[in-house]
C-alpha positions as CSV (number, residue, x, y, z in Angstrom):
1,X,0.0,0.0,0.0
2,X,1.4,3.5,-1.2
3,X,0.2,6.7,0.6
4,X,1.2,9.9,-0.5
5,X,0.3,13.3,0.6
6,X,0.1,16.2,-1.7
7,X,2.0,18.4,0.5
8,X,5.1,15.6,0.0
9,X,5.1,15.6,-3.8
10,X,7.1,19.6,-3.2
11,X,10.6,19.3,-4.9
12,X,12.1,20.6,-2.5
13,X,11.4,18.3,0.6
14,X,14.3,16.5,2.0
15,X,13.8,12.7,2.1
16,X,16.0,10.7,3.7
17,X,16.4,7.0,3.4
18,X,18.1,4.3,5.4
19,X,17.4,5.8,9.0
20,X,14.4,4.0,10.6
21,X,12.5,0.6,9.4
22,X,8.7,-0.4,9.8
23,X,8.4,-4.1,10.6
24,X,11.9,-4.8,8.8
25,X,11.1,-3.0,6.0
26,X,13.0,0.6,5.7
27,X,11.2,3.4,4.9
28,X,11.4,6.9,3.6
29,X,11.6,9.7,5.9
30,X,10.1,13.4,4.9
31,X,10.9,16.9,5.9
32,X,13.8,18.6,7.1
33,X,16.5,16.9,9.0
34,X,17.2,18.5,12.6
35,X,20.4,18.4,14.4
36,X,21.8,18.1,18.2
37,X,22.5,22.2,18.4
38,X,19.8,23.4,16.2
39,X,17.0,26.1,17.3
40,X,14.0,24.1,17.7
41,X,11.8,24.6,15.0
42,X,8.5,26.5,15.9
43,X,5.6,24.7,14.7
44,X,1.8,24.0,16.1
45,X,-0.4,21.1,17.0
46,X,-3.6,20.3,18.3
47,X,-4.5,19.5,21.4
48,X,-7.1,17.6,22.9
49,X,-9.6,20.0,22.9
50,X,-8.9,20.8,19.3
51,X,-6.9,24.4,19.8
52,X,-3.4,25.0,18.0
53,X,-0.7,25.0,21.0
54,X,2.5,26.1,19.5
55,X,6.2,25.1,20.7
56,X,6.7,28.6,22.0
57,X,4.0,28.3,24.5
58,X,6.8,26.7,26.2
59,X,9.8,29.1,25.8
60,X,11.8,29.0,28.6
61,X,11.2,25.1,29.7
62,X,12.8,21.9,28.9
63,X,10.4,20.3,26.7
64,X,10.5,16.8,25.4
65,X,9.1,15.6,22.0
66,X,7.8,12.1,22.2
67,X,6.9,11.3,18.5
68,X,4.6,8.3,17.5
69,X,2.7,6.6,15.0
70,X,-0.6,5.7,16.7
71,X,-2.0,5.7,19.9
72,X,-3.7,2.4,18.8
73,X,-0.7,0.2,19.2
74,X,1.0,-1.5,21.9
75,X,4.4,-0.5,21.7
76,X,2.7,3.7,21.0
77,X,0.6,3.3,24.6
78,X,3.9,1.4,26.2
79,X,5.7,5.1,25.2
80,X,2.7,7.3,26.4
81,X,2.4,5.5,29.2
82,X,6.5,5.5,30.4
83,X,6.6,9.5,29.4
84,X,3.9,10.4,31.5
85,X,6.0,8.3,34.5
86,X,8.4,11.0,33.3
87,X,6.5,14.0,33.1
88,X,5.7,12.9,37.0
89,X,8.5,12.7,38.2
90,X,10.0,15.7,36.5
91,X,8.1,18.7,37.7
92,X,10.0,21.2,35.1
93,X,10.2,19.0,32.2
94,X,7.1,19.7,29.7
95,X,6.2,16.3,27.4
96,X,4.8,16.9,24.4
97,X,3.5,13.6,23.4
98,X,3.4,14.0,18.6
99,X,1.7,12.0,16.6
100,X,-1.4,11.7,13.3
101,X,-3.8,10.5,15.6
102,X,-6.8,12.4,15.7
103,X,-7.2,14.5,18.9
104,X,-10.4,12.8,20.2
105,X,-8.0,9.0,20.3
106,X,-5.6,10.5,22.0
107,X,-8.3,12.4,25.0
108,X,-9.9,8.7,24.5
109,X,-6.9,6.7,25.4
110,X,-5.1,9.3,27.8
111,X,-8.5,9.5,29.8
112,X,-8.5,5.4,30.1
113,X,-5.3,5.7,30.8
114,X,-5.3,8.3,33.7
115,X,-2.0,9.8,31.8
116,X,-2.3,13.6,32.6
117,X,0.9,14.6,32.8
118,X,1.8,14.6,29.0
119,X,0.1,17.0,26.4
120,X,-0.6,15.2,23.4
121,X,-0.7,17.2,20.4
122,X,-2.0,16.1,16.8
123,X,0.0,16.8,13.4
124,X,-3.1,15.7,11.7
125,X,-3.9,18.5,9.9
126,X,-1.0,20.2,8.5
127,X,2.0,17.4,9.1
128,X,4.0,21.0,10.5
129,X,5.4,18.9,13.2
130,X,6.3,16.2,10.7
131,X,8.0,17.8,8.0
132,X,9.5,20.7,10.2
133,X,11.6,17.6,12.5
134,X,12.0,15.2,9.4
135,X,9.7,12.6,11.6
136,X,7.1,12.4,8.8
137,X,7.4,8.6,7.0
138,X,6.4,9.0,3.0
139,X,5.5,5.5,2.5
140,X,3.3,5.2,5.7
141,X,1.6,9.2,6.2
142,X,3.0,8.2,9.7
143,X,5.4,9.6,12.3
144,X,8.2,7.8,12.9
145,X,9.1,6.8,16.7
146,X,11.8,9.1,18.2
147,X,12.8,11.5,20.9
148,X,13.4,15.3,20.6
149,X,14.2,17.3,23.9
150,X,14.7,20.7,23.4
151,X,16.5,22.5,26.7
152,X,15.1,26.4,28.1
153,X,16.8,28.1,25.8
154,X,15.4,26.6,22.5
155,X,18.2,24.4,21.3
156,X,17.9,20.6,20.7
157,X,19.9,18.3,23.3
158,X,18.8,15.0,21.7
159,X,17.2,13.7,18.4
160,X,16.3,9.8,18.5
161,X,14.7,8.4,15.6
162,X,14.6,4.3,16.8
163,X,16.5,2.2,14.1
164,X,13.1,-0.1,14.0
165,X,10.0,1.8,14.9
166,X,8.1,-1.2,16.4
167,X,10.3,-0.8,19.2
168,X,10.2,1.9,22.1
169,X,12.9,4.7,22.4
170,X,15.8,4.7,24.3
171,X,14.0,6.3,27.8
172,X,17.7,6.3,29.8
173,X,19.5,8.6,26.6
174,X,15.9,10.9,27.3
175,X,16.9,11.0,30.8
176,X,20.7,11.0,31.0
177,X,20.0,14.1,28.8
178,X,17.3,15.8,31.2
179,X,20.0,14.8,34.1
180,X,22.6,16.8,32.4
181,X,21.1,19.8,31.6
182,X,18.5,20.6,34.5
């Protein structure tokens, strides 16, 4: 099966190959590559109660990116699940919690769940999120799994794309990082 958005087919979008895999299989990855050093991209997502809430609602805090393909899964809710365990435990960390899902799955599943320290913030309409971190997978109109934290100034500490995205991120590299620059 071959998805492609409109939005993809620009010249000019960077795709990269050979980074992540789906089930084995590698796939394509969209949008602009960001770098350990970089200025956070600004960009805007949805939250649960369907308004845009940008990046810079949060200048001035650590703020990690937790970027998944679908709420619906077991290894997407496993992630969810072990952020909001760090969101708790880290009173002046914000996590962002990315992905395609429409708001009203994630409110479903983070109510269920009781998770209500993470913000989870839908790229569903535009793919900003997607194409502005390079997170956005061609073949799949999916976001890759990964990790972005972004320290109080604005600048990227750590970018994580998981070399198989059926399989969770690297949570102690998320929190070595936090660690280091609190």
């Amino acid at each position: 099966m071959k998805v492609e958005l409109k939005k993809i087919k620009n010249k000019n979008m960077k795709e990269r190959i050979g980074i992540t895999k789906f089930a084995g299989n590698g796939v394509t990855l969209t949008g602009n590559e960001i770098k350990i050093g970089d200025k956070a991209p600004e960009f805007t997502g949805i939250n649960q109660n369907l308004e845009p809430v940008s990046l810079s609602s949060f200048k001035g805090k650590t703020v990690v990116i937790a970027i998944y393909p679908s709420i619906d899964t077991g290894v997407c809710q496993k992630q969810n699940y072990r952020f909001n365990q760090i969101a708790d435990s880290m009173k002046d960390v914000v996590v962002l919690s990315v992905s395609l899902d429409l708001p009203f799955a994630q409110k479903r599943y983070c109510a269920a769940e009781g998770l209500n320290n993470i913000i989870t913030l839908s790229d569903y309409k535009e793919r900003e999120f997607g194409l502005k971190y390079g997170f956005l997978i061609k073949e799949l109109a999916l976001l890759a799994r990964g990790t972005v934290v972004i320290d109080k100034e604005g600048i990227i500490q750590l970018v994580e794309v998981v070399p198989e995205i059926t399989t969770e991120p690297d949570y102690d590299a998320t929190l070595a990082i936090l660690e280091k620059i609190k």
